[in-house]
Residue, then its C-alpha position, 0 to 999 in steps of 0.5 A: x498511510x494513516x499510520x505515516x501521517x501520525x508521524x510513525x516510523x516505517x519501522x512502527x508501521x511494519x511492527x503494527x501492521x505486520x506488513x514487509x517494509x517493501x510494502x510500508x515503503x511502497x504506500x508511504x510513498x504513494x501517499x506522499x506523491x498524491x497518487x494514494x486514491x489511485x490505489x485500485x489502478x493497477x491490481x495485482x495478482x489474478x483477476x477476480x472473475x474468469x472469462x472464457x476466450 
């Protein structure tokens, strides 16, 4: 998000960051629409701790 703000490309970005444009774009975007300090809100993949059912 940083990197977007100082004016770089998503291309740069991906480049410095060696991230996928799918992710680049997908935070790009989430910066632009005010939604970057939720970025906690929906972890992905498995959760941390295992809890017995």
């Amino acid at each position: 998000m940083l990197l977007a703000d100082e004016g770089n490309s998503q291309t740069q970005i991906c480049r410095a960051l060696s991230c996928s444009p799918l992710t680049a774009r997908h935070w790009i975007l989430m910066a632009k629409s005010g939604q970057a300090h939720n970025w906690q809100a929906q972890p992905i993949g498995r959760p941390k701790t295992v809890t017995s059912v």
